[in-house]
N, C-alpha and C positions, 0 to 999 in steps of 0.2 A: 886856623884852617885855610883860611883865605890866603895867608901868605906862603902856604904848602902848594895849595893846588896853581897859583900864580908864578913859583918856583920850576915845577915838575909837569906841569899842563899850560904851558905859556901861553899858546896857541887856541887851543881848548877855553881859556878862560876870557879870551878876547872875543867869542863866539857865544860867549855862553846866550844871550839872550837868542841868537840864530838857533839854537839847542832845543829851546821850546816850543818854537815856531817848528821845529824839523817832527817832534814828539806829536805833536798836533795833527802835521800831515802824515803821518805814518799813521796814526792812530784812523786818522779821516779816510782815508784808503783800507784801511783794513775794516771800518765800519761798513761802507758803501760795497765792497767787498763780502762779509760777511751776509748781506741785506737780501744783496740782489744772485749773486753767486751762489749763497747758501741756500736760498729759497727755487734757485732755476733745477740748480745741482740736485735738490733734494727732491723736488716733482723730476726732474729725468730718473734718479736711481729708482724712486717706486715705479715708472714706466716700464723701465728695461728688467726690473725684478719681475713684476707682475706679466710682461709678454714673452719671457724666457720658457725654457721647455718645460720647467716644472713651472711657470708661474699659473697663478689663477686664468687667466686671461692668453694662452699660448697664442703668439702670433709670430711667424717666421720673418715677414717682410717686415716691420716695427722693431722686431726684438734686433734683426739683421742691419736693419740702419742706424740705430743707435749705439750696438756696440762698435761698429765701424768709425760712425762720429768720434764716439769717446778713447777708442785707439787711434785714430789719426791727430787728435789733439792733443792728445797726450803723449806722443813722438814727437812733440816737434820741440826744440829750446826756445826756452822760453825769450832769451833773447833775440833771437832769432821772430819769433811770435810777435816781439814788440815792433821789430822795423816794420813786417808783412803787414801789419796793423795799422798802422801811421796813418793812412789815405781815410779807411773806415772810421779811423779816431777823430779825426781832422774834423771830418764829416760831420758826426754825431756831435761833440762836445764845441765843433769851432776852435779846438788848438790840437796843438800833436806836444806838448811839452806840459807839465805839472801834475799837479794831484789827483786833480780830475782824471786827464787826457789818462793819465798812466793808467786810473780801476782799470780801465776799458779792457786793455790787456789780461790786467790783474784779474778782473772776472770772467773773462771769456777764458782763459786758463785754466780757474779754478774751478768752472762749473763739471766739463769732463774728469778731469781729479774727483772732487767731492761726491759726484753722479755712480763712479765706478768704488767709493768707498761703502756710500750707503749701498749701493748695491752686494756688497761682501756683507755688510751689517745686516739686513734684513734676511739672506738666505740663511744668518743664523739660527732665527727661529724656528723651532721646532715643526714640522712641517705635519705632527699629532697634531698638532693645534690648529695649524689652518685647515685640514681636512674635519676638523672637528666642526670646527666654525663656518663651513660650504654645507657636512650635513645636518647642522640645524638652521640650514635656509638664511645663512647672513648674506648680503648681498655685497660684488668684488669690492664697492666704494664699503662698508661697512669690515669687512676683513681688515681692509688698509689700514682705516683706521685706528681699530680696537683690534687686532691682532698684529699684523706688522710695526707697526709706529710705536703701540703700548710693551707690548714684548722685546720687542728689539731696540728698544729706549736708551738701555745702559752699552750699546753696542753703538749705537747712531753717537752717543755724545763723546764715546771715545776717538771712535771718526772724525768728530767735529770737531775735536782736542788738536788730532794730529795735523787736520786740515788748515786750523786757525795758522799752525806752527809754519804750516808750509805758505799761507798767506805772507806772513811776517817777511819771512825768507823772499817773496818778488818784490812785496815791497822796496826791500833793500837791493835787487837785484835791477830794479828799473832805474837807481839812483842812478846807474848809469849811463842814463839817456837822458836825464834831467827830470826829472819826475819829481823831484823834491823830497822830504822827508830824511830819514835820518839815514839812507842807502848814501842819498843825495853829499850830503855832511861826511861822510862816509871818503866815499870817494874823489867828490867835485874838489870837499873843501880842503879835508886830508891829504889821503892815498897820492891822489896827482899832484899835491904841493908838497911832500912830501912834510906834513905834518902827522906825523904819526899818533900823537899826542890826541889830535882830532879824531882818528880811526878808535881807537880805544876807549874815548869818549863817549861814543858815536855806539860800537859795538856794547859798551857797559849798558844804554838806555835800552837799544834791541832785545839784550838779553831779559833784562827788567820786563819788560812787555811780553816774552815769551814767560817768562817764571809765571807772572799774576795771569795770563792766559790760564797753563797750567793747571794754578792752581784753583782755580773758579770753577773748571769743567773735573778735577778730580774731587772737589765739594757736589756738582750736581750729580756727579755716578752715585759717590756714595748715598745721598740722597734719596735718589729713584730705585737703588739695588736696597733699599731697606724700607 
């Protein structure tokens, strides 16, 4: 096996321990990402769910600057996101370059994304239900909880399926500024040296990461829908 992949992966196999090191930062970005991204993202969409025109809580001015926030960041590329970002990054983290510097980006991206999914995910609930649940005197914080969030559970986790997917994806998109991880591998070490052998390498481990993603949050649906 050794002498296969040494044969047809030349390049790739001289890396290989760089390979783990890359799996790590990818993984360590999409954790720090999922953390702080998925928790900001996920108090803005019950915000803008709840101050919207049918929300519990209608509020014009709230409901009007949030979805503006989440459409203006959500236009913009994301490459594009990470240069505008640099100075802020620089800032907060003390570098503009690696694993770290890169969430920055990676989560200020993610959170309008994942903000405007759960908000799709929560208007699905049945809206029998929250009106059921205001006239037996629950109170907005008690709704959220036990109606929105419990109801709309196998909805929120398919969001968070697709959202992880689209994490993966800047991760590998930022290896273009040096961000590290397996983008990084990708492009730095491969694509520009024209190691191809490296790209494929590189993109087999990505995919890996998005499969067991996958399949972890199609285990938690089934789950919570039984």
């Amino acid at each position: 096996m050794n002498n296969f992949i040494q044969e047809y992966l030349p390049y790739a196999w001289e890396l290989r321990d760089k390979f783990g090191e890359a799996i790590w930062e990818t993984l360590y970005m999409l954790g720090l990402t999922i953390v702080f991204g998925g928790l900001l993202g996920l108090l803005l969409g019950i915000v803008i769910t709840v101050s919207g025109p049918n929300g519990i809580l209608p509020n014009k001015v709230i409901y009007g600057a949030l979805d503006s926030f989440i459409n203006i960041f959500r236009s913009i590329p994301f490459i594009i996101l990470l240069a505008l970002l640099v100075p802020f990054t620089r800032i907060l983290v003390g570098v503009s370059i690696g694993a770290t510097a890169a969430s920055v980006p990676i989560i200020i991206s993610t959170i309008p994304f994942f903000a405007r999914q759960v908000e799709i995910a929560l208007l699905e609930v049945d809206p029998g239900v929250v009106e059921a649940a205001q006239a037996m005197g629950s109170s907005p914080l008690g709704i959220i909880f036990r109606v929105y969030l419990r109801e709309g559970l196998p909805a929120l986790l398919r969001v968070s399926a697709s959202t992880v997917i689209n994490i993966i994806s800047l991760t590998a998109m930022a290896g273009a500024v040096g961000a590290g991880g397996l983008g990084t591998m990708a492009i730095a070490r491969g694509y520009q040296r024209s190691r191809m052998d490296v790209v494929l390498v590189s993109t087999f481990f990505i995919l890996v990461i998005v499969f067991i993603s996958q399949r972890i949050f199609n285990w938690l649906i089934r789950r919570v829908q039984h």
